[in-house]
VEXDREN-2710 file (C-alpha; in Angstrom, 1 decimal):
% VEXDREN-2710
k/r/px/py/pz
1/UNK/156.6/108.9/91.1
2/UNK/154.9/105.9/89.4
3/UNK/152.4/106.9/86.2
4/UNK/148.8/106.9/87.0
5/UNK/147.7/103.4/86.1
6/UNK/145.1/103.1/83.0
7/UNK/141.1/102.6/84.3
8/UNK/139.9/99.0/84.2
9/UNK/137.6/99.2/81.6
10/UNK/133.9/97.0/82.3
11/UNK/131.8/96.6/79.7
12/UNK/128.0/95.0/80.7
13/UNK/125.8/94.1/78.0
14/UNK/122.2/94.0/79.4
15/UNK/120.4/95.8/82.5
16/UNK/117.5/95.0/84.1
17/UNK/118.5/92.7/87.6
18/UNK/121.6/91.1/86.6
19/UNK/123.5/93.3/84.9
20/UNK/122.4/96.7/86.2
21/UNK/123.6/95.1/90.0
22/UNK/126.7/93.7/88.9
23/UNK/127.5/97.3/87.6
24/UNK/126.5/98.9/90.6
25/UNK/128.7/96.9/93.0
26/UNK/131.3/97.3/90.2
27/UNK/131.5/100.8/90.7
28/UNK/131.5/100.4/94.3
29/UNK/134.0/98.2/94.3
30/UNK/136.2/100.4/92.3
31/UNK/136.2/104.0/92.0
32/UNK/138.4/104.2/89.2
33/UNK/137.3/101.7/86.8
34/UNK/135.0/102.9/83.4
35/UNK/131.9/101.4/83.7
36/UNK/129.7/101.3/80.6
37/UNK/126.3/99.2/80.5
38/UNK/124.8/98.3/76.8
39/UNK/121.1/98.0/77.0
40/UNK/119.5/96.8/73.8
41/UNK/116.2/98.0/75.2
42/UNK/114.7/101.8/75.7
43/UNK/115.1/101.1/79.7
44/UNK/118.0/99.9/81.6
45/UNK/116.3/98.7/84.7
46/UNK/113.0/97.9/85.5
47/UNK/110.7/95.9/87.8
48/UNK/109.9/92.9/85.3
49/UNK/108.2/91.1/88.0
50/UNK/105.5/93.8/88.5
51/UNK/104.1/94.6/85.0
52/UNK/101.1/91.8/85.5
53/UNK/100.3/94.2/88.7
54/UNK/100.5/97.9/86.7
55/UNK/97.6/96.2/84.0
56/UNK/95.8/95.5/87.2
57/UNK/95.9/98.3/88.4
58/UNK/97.0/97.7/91.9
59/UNK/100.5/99.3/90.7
60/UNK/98.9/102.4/89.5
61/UNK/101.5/104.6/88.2
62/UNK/104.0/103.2/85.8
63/UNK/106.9/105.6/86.7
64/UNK/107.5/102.8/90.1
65/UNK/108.1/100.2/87.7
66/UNK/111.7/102.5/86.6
67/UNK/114.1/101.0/89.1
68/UNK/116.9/102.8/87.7
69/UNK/117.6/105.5/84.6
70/UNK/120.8/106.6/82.8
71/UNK/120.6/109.4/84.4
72/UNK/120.6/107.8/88.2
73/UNK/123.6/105.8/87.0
74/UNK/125.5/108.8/86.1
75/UNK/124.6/110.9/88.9
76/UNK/125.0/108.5/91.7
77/UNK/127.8/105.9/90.1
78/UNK/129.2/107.4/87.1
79/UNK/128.1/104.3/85.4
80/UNK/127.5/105.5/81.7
81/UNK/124.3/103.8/79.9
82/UNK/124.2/103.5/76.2
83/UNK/120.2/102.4/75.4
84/UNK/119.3/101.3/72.1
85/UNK/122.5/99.3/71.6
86/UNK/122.7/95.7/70.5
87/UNK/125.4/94.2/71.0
88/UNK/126.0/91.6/67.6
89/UNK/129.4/90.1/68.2
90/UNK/132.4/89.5/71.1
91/UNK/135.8/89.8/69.7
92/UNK/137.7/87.8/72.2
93/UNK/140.9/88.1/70.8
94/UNK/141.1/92.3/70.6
95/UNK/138.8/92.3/73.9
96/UNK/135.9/94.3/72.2
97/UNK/132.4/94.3/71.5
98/UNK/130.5/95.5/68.1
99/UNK/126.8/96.3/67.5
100/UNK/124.2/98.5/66.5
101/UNK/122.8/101.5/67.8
102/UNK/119.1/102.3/66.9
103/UNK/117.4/105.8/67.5
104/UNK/114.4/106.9/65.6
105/UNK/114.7/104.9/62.7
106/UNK/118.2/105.1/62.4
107/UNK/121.1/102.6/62.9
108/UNK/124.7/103.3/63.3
109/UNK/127.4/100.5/64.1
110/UNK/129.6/100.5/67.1
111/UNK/132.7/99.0/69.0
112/UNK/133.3/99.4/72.6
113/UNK/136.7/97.6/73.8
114/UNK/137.4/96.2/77.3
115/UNK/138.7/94.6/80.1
116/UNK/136.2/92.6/81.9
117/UNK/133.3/91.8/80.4
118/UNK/129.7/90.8/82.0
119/UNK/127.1/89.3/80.1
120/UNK/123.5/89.9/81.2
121/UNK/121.5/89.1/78.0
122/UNK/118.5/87.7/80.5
123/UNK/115.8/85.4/78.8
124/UNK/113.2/85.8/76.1
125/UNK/109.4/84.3/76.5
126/UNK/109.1/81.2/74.3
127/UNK/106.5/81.9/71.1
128/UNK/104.7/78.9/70.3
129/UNK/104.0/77.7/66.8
130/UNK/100.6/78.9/67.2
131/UNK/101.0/82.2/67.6
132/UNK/104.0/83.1/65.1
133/UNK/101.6/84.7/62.8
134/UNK/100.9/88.3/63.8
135/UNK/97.9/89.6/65.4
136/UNK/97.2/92.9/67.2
137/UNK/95.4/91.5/70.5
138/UNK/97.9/88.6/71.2
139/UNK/100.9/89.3/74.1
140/UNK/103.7/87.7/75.7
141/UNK/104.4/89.8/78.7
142/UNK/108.1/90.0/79.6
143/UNK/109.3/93.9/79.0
144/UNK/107.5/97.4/79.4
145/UNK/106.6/97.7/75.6
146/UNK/104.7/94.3/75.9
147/UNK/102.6/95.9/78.9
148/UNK/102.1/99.1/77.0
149/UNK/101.0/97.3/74.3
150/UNK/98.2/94.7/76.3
151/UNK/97.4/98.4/78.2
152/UNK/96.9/100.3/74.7
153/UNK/94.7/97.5/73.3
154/UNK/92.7/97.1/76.1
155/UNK/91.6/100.9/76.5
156/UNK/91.4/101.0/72.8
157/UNK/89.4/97.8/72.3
158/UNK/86.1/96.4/74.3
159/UNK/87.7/93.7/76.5
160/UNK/85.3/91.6/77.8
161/UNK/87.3/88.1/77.7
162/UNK/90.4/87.0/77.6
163/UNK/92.3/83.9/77.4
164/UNK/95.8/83.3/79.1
165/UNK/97.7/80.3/77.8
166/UNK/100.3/78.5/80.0
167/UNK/99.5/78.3/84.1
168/UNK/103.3/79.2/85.4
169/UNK/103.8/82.0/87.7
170/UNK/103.2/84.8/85.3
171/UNK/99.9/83.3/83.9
172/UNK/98.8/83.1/87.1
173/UNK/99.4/86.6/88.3
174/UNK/98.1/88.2/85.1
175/UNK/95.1/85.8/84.8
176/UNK/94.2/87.3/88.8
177/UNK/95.2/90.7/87.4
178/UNK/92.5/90.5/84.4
179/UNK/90.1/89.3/86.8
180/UNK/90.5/92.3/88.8
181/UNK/89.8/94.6/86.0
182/UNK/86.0/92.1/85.8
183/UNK/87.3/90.4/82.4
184/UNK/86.0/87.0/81.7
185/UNK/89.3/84.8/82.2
186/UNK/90.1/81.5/80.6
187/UNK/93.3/79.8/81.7
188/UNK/94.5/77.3/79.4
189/UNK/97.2/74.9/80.5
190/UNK/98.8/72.0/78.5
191/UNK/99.7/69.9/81.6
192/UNK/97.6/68.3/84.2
193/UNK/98.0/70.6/86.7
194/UNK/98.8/74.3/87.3
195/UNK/102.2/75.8/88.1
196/UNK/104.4/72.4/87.4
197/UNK/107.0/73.0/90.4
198/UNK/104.6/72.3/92.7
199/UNK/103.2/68.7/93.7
200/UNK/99.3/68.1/92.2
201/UNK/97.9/68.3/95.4
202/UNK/99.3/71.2/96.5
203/UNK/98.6/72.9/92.8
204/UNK/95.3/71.3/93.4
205/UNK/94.2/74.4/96.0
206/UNK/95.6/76.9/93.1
207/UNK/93.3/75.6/91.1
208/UNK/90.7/75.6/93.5
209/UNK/91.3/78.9/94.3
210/UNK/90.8/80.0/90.7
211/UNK/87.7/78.4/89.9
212/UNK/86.1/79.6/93.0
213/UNK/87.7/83.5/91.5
214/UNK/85.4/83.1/88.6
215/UNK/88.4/81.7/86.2
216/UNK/87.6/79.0/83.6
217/UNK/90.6/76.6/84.3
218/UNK/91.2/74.2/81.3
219/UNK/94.4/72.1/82.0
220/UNK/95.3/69.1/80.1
221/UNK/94.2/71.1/77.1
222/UNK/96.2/72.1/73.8
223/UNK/96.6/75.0/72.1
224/UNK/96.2/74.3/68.0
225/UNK/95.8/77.9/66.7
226/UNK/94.4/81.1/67.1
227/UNK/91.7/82.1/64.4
228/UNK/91.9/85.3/63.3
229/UNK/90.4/88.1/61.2
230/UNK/91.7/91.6/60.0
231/UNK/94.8/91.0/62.2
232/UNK/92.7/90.0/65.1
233/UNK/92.3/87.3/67.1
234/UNK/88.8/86.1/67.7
235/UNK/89.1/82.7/68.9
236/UNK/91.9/80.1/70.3
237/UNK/91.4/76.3/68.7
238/UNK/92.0/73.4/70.9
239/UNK/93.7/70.5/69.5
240/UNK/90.3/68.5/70.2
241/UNK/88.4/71.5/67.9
242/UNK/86.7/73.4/70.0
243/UNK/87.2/77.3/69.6
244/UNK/87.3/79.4/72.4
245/UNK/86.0/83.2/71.6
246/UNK/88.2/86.1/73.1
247/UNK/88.9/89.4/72.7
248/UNK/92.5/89.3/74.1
249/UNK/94.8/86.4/74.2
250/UNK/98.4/86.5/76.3
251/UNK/100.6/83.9/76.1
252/UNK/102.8/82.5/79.3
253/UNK/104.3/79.4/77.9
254/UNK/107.8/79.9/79.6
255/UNK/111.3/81.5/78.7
256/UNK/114.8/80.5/77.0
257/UNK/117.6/82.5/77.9
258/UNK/119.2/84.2/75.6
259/UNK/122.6/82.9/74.7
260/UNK/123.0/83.1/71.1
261/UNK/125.6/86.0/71.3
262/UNK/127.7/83.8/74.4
263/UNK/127.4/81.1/72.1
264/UNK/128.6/82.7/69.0
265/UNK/131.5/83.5/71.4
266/UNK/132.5/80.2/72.2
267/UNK/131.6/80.0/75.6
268/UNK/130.5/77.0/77.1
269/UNK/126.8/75.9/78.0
270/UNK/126.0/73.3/80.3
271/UNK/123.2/70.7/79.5
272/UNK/119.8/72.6/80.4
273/UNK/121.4/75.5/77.7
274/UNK/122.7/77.9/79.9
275/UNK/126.3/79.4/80.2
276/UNK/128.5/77.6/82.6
277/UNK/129.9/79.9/85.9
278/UNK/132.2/78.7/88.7
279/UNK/131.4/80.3/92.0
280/UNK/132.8/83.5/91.1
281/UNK/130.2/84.2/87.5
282/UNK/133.5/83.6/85.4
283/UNK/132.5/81.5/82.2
284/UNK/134.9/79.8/80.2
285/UNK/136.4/83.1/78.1
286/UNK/138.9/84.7/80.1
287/UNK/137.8/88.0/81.7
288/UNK/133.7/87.1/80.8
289/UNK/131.3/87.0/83.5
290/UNK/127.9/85.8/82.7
291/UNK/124.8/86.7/85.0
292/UNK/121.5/86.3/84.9
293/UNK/118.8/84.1/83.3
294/UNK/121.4/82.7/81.0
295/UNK/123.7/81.0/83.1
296/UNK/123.1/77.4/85.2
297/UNK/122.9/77.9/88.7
298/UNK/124.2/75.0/91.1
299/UNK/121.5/73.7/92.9
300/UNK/122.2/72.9/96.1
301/UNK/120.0/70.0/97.2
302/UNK/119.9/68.7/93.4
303/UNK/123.4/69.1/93.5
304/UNK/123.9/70.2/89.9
305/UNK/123.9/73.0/87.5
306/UNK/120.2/73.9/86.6
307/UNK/118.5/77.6/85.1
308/UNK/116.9/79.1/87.7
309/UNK/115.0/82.2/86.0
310/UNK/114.2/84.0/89.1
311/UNK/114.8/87.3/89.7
312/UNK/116.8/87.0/93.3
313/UNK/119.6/84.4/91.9
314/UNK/119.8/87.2/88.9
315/UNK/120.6/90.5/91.8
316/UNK/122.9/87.8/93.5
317/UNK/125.3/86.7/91.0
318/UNK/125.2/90.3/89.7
319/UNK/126.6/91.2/92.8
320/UNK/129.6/88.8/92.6
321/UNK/130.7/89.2/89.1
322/UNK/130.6/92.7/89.6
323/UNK/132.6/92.7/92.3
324/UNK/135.4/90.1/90.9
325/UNK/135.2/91.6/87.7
326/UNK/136.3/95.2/89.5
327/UNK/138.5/94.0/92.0
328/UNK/139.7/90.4/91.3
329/UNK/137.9/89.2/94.6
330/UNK/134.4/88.6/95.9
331/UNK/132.5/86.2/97.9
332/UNK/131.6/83.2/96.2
333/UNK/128.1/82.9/94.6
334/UNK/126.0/80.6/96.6
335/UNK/123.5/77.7/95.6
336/UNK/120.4/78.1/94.9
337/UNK/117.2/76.2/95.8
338/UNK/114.6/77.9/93.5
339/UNK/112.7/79.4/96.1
340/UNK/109.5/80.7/94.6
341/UNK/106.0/82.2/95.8
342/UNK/103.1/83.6/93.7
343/UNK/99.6/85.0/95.2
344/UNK/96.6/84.0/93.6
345/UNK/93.4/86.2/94.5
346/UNK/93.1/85.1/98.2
347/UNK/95.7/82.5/98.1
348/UNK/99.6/82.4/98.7
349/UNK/101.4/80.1/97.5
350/UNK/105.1/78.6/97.7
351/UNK/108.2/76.2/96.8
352/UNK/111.6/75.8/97.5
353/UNK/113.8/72.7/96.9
354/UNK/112.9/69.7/95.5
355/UNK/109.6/68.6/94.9
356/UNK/108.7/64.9/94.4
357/UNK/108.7/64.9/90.8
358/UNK/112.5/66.0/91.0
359/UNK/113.2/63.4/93.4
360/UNK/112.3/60.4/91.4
361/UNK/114.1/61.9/88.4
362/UNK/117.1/62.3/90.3
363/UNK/116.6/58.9/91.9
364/UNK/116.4/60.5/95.3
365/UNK/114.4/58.1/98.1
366/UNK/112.3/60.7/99.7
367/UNK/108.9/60.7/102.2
368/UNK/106.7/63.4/102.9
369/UNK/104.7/65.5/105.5
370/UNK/101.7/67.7/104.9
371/UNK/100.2/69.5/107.9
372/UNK/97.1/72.0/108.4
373/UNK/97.6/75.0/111.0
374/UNK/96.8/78.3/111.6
375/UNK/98.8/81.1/110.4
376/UNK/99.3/82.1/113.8
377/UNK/97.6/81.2/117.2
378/UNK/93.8/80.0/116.6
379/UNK/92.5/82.0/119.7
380/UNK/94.0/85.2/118.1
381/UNK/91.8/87.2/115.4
382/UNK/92.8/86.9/112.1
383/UNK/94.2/83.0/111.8
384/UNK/93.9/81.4/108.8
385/UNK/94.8/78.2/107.7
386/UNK/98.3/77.4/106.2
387/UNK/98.6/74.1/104.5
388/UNK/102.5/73.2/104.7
389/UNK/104.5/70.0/103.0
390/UNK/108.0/69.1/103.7
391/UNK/110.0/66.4/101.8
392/UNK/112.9/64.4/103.2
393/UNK/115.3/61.8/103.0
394/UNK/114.7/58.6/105.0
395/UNK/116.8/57.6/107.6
396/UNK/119.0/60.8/107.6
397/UNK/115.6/63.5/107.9
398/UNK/117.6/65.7/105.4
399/UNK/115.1/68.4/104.1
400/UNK/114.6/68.2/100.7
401/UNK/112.1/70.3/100.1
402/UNK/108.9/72.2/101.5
403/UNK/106.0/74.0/100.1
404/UNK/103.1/76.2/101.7
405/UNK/100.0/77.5/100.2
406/UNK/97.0/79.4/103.0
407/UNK/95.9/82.9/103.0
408/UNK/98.9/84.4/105.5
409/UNK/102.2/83.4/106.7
410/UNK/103.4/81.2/103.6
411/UNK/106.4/83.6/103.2
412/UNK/107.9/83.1/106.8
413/UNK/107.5/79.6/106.8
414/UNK/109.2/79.1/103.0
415/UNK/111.9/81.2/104.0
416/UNK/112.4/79.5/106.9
417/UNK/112.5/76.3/105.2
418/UNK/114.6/77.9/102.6
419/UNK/117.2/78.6/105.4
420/UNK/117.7/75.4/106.7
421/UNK/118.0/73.6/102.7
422/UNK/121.1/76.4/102.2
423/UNK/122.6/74.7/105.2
424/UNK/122.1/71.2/104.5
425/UNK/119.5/71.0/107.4
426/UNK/117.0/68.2/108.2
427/UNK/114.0/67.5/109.6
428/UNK/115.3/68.0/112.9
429/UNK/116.7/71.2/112.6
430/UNK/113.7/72.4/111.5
431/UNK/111.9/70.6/115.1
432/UNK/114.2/72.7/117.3
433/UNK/114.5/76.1/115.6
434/UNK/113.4/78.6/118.0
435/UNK/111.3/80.8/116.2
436/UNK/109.6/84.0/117.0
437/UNK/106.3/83.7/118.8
438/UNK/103.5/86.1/120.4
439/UNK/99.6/85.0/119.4
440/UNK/99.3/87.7/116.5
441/UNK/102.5/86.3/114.9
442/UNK/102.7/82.5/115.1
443/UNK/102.3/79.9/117.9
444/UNK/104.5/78.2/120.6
445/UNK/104.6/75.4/118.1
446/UNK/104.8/76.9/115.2
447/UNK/103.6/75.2/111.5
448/UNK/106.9/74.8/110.5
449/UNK/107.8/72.9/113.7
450/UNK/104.4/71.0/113.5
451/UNK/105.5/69.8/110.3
452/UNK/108.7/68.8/111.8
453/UNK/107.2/66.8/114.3
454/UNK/105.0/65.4/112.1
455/UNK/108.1/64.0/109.8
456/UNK/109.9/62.5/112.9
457/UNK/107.4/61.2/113.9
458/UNK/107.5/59.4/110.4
459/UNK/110.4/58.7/110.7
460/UNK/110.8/56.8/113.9
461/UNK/107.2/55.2/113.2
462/UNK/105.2/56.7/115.8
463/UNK/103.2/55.4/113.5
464/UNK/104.3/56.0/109.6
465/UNK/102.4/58.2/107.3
466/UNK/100.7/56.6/104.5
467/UNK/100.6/58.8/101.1
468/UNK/97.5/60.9/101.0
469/UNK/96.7/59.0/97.7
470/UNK/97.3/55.4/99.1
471/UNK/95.2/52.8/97.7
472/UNK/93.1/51.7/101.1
473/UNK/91.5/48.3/99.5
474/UNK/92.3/45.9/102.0
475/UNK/93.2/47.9/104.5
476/UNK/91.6/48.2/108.0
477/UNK/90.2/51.8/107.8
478/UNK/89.6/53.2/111.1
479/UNK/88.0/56.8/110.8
480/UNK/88.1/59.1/113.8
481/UNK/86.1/62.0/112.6
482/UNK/82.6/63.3/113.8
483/UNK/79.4/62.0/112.3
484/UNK/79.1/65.7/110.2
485/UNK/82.7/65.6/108.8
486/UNK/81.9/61.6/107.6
487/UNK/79.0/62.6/106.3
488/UNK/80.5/65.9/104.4
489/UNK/83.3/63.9/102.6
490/UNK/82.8/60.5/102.9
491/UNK/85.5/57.6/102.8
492/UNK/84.2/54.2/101.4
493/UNK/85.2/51.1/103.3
494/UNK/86.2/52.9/106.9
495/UNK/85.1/52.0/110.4
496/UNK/83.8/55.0/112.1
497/UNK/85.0/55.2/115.9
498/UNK/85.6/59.0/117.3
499/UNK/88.6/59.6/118.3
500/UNK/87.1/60.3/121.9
501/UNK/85.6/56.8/121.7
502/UNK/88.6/54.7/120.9
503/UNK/90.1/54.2/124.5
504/UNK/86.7/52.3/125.1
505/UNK/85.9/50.9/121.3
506/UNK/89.5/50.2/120.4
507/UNK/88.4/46.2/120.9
508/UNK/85.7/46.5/117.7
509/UNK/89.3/46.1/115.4
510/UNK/91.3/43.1/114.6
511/UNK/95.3/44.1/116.0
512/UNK/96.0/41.6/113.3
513/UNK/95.3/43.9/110.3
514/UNK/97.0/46.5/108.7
515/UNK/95.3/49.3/109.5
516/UNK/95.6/53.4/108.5
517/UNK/93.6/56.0/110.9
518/UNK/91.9/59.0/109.3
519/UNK/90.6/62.2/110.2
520/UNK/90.3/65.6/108.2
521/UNK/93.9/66.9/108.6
522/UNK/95.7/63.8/109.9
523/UNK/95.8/65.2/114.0
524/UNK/93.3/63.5/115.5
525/UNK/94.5/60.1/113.0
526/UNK/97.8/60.4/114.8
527/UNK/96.2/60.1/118.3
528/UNK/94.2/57.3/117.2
529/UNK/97.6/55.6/115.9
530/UNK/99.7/55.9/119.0
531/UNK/96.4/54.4/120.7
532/UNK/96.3/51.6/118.8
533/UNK/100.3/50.9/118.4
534/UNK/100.6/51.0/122.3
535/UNK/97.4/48.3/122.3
536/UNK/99.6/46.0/119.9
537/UNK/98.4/46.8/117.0
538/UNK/100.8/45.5/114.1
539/UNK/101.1/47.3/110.8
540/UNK/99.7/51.4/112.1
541/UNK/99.5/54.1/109.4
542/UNK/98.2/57.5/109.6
543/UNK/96.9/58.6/106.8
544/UNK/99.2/62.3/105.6
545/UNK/97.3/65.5/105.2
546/UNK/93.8/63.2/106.1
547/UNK/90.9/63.9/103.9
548/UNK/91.5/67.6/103.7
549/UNK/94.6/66.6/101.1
550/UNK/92.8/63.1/100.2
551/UNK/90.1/65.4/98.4
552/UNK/92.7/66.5/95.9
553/UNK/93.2/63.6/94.4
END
């Protein structure tokens, strides 16, 4: 009889998404192995993405937020969870880890060997220079402490404004959050636009959308320092001296992952700071895994390593490393194309890919298609309007990237968009996917496809799209709206024809000019440009979006 083989021992250092999945599949990968997960914090897993919505209130009881406990680990996995236990240093030669353990007050030091190791050290929010000195009513808001803490000081303290610095996803969800508890709500951002990984236009209805909320939106504006008295702040200085009073200030200014304690390690990090994986989490220590917000992810339509700080790249490469690190096998971690969606008061809004920012930094030749249509049939009840942009390559109509904002329905269409990047897809793809459809779900020709069509047509210049922000000087400006529309949102320089009129007034233009057709979303324009191409018309454009998207500007 052979001797009972020793357990595989797998130490995780962190919970939360990362690591608390890649010890789950461990165990369920391997029934044998000792599983141990080091959590430096009081709680080993919890819903980080829904702490804006538990100071709002619409999560009302905080218990949901617990995802998983010690005690559910032991129970159901026989996973044992060690809270309160930094981990300080990675021997990589004896294959153990040291620390500190902390409980009430008191430390003790500690050494755990192992086997395989999985690092899940997440990321930390970034604490600008400006608010390094203490005060009692200023917050980052990244674990359940920090929401306890914005909670306790609220109920203890009259809260009638409150300023939220930095306009990324989590400013924006706690800045609709405070707003929902009727708290005067100042959003300060540094850049010109909200939420940077969208294009301005698209970040333009955000913005939109928050102003007409009630918010005071301040971008382009810096933050010089927060005056204070008695360990409170009272007001936030701008770098141009004004001083905004508040009662509460919480700062969303971004994350850096944490990867002092990989680094101290000697493992290698890539260029944007985070640990290099292959496809399987494997970093370059034998028998370490890294998952999480520290490591690069390979983006697959950039086509490099990037950090991706999301919480669904964080589950999936748990997944795999727990699994190779049990077993020795797994299915490969896939790209990922930093699919993202945030709702703002009435408004949803979306990204996935590339947006065109990261296409001229990566030198990548793109166009674009922006289309208005309702969330599902118009004659149905209930359709509202979904604004949707796709990005592509020329000549090959390889989808780059696509984002959606409207009040429904920006989920489906992102994902489905999302779907077809993974695959390599293009624009065409996207044009014959056959997609669900009954009138209280979506139409025949759904947004996505309209958008689709819209980009062929683009492509194979039936007629071209001209960039919602052309310059028009010079150009023959043929506008097909109504006399109420013109008269709502003007365009200087244009020729008004209807588009009903221009089979009999097509004659009033010179063929000879370059010309771009208008209308308020760009449908009626691309009528008007197939008219006039097919009368001989030389140089057509339609302008993309129309007005509706030429407002944003």
């Amino acid at each position: 009889m052979n001797p009972p083989q020793e357990a595989l021992r797998i130490v995780v250092i962190g919970g939360v998404a990362g690591g608390a999945s890649a010890a789950a599949r461990a165990r369920r990968c391997n029934a044998h192995a000792e599983i141990t997960i080091l959590e430096k914090g009081p709680v080993v897993s919890f819903a980080n993405c829904g702490l804006p919505y538990h100071i709002g209130g619409e999560i009302e009881h905080r218990e949901k937020l617990l995802v998983a406990t010690p005690e559910l680990f032991w129970d159901r996995f026989r996973v044992q969870v060690r809270t309160g236990h930094e981990v300080k240093h990675i021997d990589r030669d004896a294959k153990s880890v040291s620390g500190v353990f902390t409980r009430d007050g008191h430390s003790v030091a500690f050494e755990i060997p192992y086997d395989r190791l999985i690092l899940a050290t997440g990321s930390e929010p970034i604490c600008p220079p400006f608010c390094e000195s203490p005060a009692d009513n200023v917050f980052q808001l990244w674990t359940l402490d920090d929401m306890d803490r914005i909670l306790a000081d609220m109920q203890g303290q009259p809260c009638k404004r409150a300023t939220v610095i930095g306009a990324g996803f989590v400013g924006l969800e706690i800045v609709e959050q405070l707003k929902q508890r009727n708290i005067d709500t100042t959003l300060l951002e540094r850049l010109p636009q909200v939420l940077a990984p969208l294009d301005v236009e698209m970040a333009k209805l955000i913005e939109l959308e928050l102003i007409q909320s009630g918010v005071h939106v301040r971008l382009n504006t810096e933050v010089k320092s927060l005056v204070s008295t008695d360990k409170r702040t009272t007001a936030v200085k701008l770098a141009d001296g004004e001083s905004l009073p508040t009662d509460l200030v919480i700062v969303c200014v971004g994350v850096r992952p944490r990867t002092s304690l990989a680094k101290s390690a000697g493992i290698e990090l890539g260029s944007t700071g985070g640990v290099t994986i292959n496809e399987y989490c494997q970093t370059s220590g034998p028998s370490i895994y890294a998952v999480g917000d520290i490591v690069e992810y390979h983006h697959g339509t950039l086509e490099r390593a990037i950090r991706v700080p999301l919480a669904g790249p964080a589950n999936r490469s748990g997944r795999v490393a727990g699994a190779h690190a049990a077993c020795g096998h797994s299915q490969p971690l896939r790209s990922v194309q930093g699919t993202a969606i945030v709702r703002v008061f009435g408004l949803s809004v979306g990204v996935t890919g590339l947006n065109s920012r990261m296409c001229r930094e990566a030198g990548k030749p793109f166009r674009t298609a922006i289309i208005q249509a309702p969330h599902h049939a118009s004659y149905f009840p209930g359709a509202k309007n979904l604004t949707l942009k796709l990005i592509y390559e020329p000549g090959s109509g390889k989808l780059l990237g696509a984002q959606a904002a409207g009040s429904a329905g920006v989920d489906k269409r992102l994902d489905v968009a999302a779907t077809v990047l993974h695959f390599g897809g293009t624009i065409h793809d996207l044009a014959g996917l056959d997609l669900a459809y009954a009138p209280p779900f979506g139409s025949a020709k759904d947004p996505i496809h309209m958008a689709a069509f819209v980009a062929q047509n683009d492509l194979a210049m039936l007629p071209i799209l001209a960039e919602y922000d052309a310059e028009l000087e010079g150009l023959q400006i043929v506008d097909v709206r109504n006399a109420n529309e013109i008269a709502t949102l003007p365009l200087a320089g244009a020729v008004h024809i209807p588009v009903d009129q221009l089979s009999d007034r097509w004659q009033e233009l010179d063929p000879k000019q370059p010309t771009v057709t208008v209308c308020h979303s760009g449908k009626r324009a691309h009528v008007a440009a197939c008219l006039l191409q097919g009368k001989g018309f030389n140089a057509v454009a339609n302008l993309n979006g129309g007005m509706s998207i030429r407002r944003l500007k």
